[in-house]
C-alpha positions in Angstrom: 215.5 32.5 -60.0 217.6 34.4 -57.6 217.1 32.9 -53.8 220.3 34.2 -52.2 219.9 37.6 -49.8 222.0 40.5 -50.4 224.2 41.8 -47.0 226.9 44.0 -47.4 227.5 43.7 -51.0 227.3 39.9 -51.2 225.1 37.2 -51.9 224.6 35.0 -49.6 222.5 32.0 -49.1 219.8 32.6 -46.0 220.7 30.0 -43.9 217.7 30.7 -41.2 214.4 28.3 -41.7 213.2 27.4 -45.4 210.7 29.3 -47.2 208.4 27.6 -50.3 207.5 29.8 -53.0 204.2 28.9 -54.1 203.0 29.6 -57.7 199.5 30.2 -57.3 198.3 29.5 -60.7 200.2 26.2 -60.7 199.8 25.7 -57.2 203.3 24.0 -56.8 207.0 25.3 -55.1 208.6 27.7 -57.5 211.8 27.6 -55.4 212.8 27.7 -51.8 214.6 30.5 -50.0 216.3 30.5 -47.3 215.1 32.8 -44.1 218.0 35.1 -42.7 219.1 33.7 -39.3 219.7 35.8 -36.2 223.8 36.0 -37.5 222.7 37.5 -40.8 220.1 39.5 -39.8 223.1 41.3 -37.4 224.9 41.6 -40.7 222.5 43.2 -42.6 222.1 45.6 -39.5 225.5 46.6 -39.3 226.1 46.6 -42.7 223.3 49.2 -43.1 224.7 51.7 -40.2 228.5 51.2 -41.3 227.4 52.2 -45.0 224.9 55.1 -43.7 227.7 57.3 -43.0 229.1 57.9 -46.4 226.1 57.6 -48.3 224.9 60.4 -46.1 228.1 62.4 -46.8 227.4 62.0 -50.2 226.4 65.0 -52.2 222.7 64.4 -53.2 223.2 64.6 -56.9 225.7 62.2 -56.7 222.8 60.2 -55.0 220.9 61.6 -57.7 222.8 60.2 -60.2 223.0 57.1 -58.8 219.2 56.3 -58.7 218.9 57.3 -62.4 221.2 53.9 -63.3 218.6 51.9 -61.0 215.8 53.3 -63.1 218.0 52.3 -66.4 218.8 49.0 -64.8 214.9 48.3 -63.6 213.6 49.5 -67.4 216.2 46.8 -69.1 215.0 43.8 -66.9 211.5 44.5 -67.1 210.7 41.1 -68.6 212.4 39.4 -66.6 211.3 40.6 -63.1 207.2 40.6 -64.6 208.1 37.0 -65.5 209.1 36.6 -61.6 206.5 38.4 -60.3 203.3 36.8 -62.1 205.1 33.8 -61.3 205.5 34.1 -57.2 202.3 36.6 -57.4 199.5 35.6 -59.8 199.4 39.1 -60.9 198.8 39.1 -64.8 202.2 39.9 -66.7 200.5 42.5 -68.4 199.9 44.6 -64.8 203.5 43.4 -63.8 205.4 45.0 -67.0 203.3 47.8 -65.6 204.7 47.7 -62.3 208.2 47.8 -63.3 207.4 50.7 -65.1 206.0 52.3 -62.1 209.2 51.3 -60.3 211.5 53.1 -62.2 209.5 56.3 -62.4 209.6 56.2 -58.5 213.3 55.9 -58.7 213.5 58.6 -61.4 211.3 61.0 -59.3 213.4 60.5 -56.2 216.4 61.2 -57.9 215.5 65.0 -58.7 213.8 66.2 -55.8 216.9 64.2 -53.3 218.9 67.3 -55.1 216.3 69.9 -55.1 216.6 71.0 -51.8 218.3 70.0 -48.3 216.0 72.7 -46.2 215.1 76.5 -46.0 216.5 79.9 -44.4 214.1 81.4 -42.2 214.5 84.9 -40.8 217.1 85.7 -38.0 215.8 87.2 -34.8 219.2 89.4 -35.2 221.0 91.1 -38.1 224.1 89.3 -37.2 222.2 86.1 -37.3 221.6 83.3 -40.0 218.7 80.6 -39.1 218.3 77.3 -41.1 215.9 74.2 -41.0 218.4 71.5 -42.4 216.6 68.3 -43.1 219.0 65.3 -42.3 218.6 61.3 -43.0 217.8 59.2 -40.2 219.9 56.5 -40.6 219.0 52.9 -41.1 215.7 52.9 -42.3 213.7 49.1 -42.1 211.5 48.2 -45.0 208.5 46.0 -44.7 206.8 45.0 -47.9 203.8 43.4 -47.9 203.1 40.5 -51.2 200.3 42.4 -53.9 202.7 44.9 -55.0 206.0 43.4 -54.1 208.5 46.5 -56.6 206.4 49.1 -56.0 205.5 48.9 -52.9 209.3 48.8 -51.9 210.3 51.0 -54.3 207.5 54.1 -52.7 209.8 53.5 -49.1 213.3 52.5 -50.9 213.7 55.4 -53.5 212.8 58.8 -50.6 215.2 56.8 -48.5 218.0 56.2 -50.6 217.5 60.0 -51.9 217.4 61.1 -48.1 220.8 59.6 -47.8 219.2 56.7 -45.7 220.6 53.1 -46.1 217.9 50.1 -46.2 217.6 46.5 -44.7 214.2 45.3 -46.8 211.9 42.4 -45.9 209.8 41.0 -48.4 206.6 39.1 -47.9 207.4 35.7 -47.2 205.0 34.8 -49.8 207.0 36.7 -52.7 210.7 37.3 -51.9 212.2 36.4 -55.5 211.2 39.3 -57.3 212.6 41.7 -54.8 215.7 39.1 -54.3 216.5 39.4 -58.4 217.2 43.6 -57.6 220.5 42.3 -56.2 222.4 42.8 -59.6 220.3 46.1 -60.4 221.3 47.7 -57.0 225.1 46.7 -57.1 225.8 50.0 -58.2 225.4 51.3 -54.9 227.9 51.4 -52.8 228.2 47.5 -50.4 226.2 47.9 -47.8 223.6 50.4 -48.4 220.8 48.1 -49.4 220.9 44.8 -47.9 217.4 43.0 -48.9 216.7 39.4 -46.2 214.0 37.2 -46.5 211.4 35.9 -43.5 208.4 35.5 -42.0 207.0 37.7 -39.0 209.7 36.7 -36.6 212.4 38.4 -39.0 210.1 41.4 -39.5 209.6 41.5 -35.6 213.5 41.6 -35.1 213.8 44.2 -38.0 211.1 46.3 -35.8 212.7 46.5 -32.6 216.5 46.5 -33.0 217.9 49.5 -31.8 219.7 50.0 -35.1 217.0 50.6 -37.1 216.1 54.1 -36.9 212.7 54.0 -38.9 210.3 51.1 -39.9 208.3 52.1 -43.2 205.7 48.9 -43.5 202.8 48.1 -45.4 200.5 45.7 -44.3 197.3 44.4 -42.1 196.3 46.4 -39.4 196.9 43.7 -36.9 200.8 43.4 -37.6 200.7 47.7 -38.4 200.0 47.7 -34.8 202.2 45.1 -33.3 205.4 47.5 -35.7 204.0 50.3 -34.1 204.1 49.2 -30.7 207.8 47.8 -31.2 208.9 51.2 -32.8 207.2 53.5 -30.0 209.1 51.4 -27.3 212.1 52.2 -28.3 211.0 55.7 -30.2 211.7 54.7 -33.5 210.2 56.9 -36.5 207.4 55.0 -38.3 205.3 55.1 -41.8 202.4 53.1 -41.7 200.1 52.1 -44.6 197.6 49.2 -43.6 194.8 48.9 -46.2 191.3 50.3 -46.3 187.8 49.5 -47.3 187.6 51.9 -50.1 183.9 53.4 -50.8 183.1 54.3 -54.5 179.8 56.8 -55.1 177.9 57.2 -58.3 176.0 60.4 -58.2 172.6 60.6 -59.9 174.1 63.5 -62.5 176.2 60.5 -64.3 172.6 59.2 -65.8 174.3 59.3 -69.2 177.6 57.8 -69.0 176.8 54.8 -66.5 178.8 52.5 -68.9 181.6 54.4 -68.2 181.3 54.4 -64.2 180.5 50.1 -64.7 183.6 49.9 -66.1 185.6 52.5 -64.0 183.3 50.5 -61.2 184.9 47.0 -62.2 188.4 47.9 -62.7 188.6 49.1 -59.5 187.3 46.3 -57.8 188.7 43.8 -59.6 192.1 44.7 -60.9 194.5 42.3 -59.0 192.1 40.2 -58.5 190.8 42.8 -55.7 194.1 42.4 -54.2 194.9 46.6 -53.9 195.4 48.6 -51.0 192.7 51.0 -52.3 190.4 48.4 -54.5 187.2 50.0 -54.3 185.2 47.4 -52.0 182.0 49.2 -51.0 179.9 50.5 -53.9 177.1 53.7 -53.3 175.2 54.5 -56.2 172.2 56.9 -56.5 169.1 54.9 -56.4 167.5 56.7 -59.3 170.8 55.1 -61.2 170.8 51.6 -59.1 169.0 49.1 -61.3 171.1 50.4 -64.8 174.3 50.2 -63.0 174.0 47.1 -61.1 173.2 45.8 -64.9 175.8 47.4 -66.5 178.3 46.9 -64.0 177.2 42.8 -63.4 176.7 42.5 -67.2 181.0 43.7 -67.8 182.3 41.7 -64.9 180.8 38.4 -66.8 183.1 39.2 -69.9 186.3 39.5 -67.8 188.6 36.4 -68.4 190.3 34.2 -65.6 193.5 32.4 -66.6 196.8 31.7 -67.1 198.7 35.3 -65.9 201.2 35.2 -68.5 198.7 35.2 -71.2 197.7 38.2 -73.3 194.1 37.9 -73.0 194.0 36.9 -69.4 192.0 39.7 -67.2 192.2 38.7 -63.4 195.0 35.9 -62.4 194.5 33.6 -59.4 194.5 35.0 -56.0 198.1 35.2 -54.2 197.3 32.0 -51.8 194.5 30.1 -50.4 194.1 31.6 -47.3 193.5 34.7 -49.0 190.9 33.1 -51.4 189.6 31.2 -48.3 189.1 35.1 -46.4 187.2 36.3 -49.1 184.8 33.1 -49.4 183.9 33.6 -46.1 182.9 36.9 -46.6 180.9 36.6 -49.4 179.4 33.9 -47.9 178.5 35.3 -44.2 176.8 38.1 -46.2 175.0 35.9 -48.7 173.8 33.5 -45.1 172.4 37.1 -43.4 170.1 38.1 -46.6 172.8 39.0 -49.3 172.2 38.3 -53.2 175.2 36.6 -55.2 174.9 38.1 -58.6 177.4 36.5 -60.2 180.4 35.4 -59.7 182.3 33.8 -56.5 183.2 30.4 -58.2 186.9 29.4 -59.2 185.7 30.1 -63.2 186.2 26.5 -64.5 189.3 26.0 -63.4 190.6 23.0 -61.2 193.6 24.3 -60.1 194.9 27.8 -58.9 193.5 30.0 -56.3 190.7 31.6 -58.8 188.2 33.4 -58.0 185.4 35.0 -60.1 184.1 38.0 -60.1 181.6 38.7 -57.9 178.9 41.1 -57.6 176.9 41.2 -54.4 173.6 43.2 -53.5 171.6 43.3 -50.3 174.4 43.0 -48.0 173.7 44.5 -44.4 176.0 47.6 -43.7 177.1 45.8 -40.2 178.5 42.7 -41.9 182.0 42.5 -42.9 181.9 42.4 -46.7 181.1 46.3 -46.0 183.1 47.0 -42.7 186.2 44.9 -43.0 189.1 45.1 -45.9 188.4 42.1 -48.4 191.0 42.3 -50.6 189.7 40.3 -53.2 187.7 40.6 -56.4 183.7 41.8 -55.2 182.3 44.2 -55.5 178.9 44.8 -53.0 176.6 47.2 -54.4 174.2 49.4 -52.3 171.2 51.8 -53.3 171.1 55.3 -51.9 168.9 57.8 -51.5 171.1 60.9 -52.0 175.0 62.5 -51.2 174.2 63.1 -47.5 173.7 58.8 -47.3 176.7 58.2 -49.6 179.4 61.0 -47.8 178.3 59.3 -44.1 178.5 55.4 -45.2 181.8 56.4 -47.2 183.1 57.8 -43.5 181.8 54.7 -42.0 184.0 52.3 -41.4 187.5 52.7 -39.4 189.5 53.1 -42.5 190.2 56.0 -44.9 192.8 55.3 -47.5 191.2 56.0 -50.4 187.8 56.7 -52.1 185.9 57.1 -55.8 183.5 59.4 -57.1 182.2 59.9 -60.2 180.5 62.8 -60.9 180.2 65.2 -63.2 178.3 68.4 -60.8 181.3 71.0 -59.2 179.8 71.2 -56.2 179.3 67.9 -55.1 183.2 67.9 -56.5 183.9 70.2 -54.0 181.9 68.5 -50.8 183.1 65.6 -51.6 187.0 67.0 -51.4 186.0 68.5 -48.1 183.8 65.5 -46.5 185.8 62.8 -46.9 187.7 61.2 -44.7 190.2 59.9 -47.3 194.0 60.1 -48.1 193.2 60.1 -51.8 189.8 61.1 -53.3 189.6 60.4 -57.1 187.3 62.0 -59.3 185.8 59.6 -62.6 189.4 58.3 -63.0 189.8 55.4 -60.1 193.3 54.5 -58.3 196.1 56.5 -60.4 198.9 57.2 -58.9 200.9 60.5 -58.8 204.6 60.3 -58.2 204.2 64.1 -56.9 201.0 63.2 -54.9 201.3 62.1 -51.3 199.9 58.5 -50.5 198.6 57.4 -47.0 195.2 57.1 -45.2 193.6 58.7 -42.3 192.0 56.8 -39.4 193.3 52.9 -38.8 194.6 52.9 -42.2 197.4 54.6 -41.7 200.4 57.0 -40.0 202.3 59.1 -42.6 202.4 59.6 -46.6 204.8 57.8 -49.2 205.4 59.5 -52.8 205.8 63.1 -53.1 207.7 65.3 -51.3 206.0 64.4 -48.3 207.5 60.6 -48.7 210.7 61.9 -48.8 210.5 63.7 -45.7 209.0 60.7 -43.9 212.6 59.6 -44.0 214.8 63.0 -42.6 215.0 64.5 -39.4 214.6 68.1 -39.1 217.5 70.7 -37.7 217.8 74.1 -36.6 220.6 76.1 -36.9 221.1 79.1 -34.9 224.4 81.4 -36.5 225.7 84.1 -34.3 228.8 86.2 -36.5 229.4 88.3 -33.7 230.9 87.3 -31.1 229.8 89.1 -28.3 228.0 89.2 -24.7 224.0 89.5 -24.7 222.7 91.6 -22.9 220.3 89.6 -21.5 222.7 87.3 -19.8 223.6 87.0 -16.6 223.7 88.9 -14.0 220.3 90.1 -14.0 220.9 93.2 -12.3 222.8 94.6 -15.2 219.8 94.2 -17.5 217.1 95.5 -15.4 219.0 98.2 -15.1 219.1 98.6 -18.6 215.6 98.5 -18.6 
């Protein structure tokens, strides 16, 4: 596997601190990668700004074109980078060939709207006058890339940049850098320096944030370190886009009495898939009393059938979890909830197996609204269920929490369609079809979960500056300049 970084062009060897690479199925080092030191992190910064110049200059179909050959490239090594990812990741393979998919379609997408349009004319306030908005990259744009989604989740910041005319210095999580280290050959057809990809923990992400040369930090991630990229950004006015995870609520309205199954499954897929581990995994569950006890059965009676294994085989449903801290987190929770009055349904064990960070799973009822199995982001595979008594209930405990990056619905009445749309607080509201993703559809969160939108053209324009120009063709004295006494008396 591929564990040099990519600065300028080149491969290099990191030669900052070590970094183990932990299969969690296997629980043993994959490979070790070196961090980027202080030297090659300066590099990879000035590599970035030198190249920004004529990448920007660059006409944007030429861009264009470009990004189509990284879609080509990523299509052709799909096996091989969803064998890297389950590997570092956990993730089945199944969801990884997926996710390459995804990846390319991002690229694709990019590549036609980078060329569709570079601004608008606006009316003149004078005949003789032209007025523009011109929409300019920003420069060097910093990408922060958190482990669950490792491609993707780069690919939503890295594809509107590069079509922007932008030039990239990328941080993977320290937990999964060789997936996102093995793009080095597919991006060597851009020109050297305009992706430079460095590996590290939060000390290299911290220098990424706050050097001067870095125009705009896109990073996805906790709240917690969110915050601490958004204070580093603000001191020195630095553009950001911020995506920091949610607590996703998921409503089953009484007027889905006859396709329950349906909503179970929906229900479970959402919880579960990534072992939980998705920015918008549904995590709190709101179903209409007169529904609760057949959809607590249906949905507890599916998520017994779903098979934990090995993640590169064909029948495996949920892989381990990415580490053990992570499995650790979401122990606690369940727990804490179980210790104040909660029921454990099923689920919650490691599924028979000795080794791996598995976890089963689990299906909670009873949990108290204050504890942090329904307040805080989980991020692993539960799913608490709650009783309520009508929409009003459901639309306030769905606006809840400090989050609001994505919620569920299923429904099959217009008008609660159309409250819903209205009442939520949410970035992305799906309706009986949970978490797909829309190239062309903005993604981001309101409240603590977010500042900004990736995909659509929204995600391009998180990374170009706006510009007015103001054309005079005549050239000739106003009459509202100076002195004054002339145009009063033209008055």
């Amino acid at each position: 596997m591929e564990t040099n970084l990519l600065i300028n062009g080149e491969s290099v060897a990191g030669s900052g601190k070590p970094i183990a690479v932990e299969n969690p199925f296997t629980e043993q080092t994959l490979e070790t990668v070196g961090s980027a030191s202080p030297e090659q992190l300066d590099a990879a910064f000035d590599a970035a700004r030198e190249a920004s110049k004529a990448w920007a200059a660059m006409p944007a179909w030429e861009r264009g074109e470009l990004l189509h050959e990284v879609a080509a490239r990523l299509r052709k090594s799909t096996d091989e980078l969803a064998e890297i990812l389950t590997a570092e990741g956990g993730k089945p393979l199944i969801e990884n060939r997926d996710e390459i998919g995804w990846v390319a379609a991002a690229f694709d997408y990019y590549a036609e709207i980078g060329r569709d349009s570079a601004g608008r004319v606006i009316p003149p306030i004078e005949a003789s006058q032209l007025a523009m908005v011109v929409k300019e990259p920003l420069g060097v744009v910093g990408c922060i890339v958190p482990w669950n989604y490792p491609l993707l989740l780069l690919a939503w910041k890295l594809a509107p940049a590069l079509a922007a005319g932008n030039s990239i210095v990328a941080k993977p999580s320290e937990m999964t850098p060789l997936s996102t280290l093995a793009l080095a050959p597919i991006l060597e057809v851009l020109p050297k320096g305009v992706v430079n990809l460095v590996c590290g923990d939060g000390e290299v992400g911290a220098a990424l944030a706050s050097d001067e040369r870095v125009d705009c930090v896109a990073f996805t991630g906790s709240v917690e370190t969110g915050k601490a990229v958004a204070h580093a950004c603000i001191d020195r006015v630095a553009r950001i886009n911020l995506e920091m995870g949610g607590k996703d609520p998921f409503i089953v309205c009484a007027d889905v009495a006859g396709g329950i199954e349906v909503a179970a499954r929906g229900g479970a897929w959402a919880a579960f898939l990534n072992a939980g581990q998705v920015c918008t995994s549904a995590e709190r569950f709101y179903v209409a009393e007169e529904l609760y006890d057949d959809y607590l059965q249906a949905f507890a009676d599916h998520a017994k059938t779903l098979k934990l294994g090995d993640p590169r085989a064909s029948d495996t449903d949920l892989g381990p979890m990415a580490s053990a801290v992570q499995r650790e987190k979401v122990t606690a929770q369940v727990e804490a909830a179980v210790a104040s009055g909660a029921e454990l349904v099923c689920g919650g064990g490691r599924g028979g197996h000795e080794t791996g960070h598995f976890f089963e799973p689990a299906v909670v009822t009873g949990a108290a609204a204050d504890t942090a199995l329904l307040s805080e982001e989980t991020f692993g595979p539960v799913a608490p269920i709650v009783p309520v008594k009508n929409l009003d209930e459901a639309i306030d405990l769905a606006n809840s929490t400090r989050f609001g990056l994505g919620a569920n619905i299923y429904t099959q009445d217009l008008k609660t369609i159309f409250r819903c749309m209205r009442e939520i607080k949410a970035g992305t509201v799906w309706f009986n079809d949970p978490l797909t993703d829309n190239d062309a559809g903005p993604f981001g969160g309101f409240k603590q979960s977010g500042l900004g939108r990736e995909l659509g053209r929204e995600g391009l324009e998180a990374f170009q500056e706006t510009k007015h120009i103001h054309i005079e063709s005549e050239l000739e004295r106003k009459e509202w300049w100076y002195p004054y006494s002339e145009y009063s008396a033209s008055e």
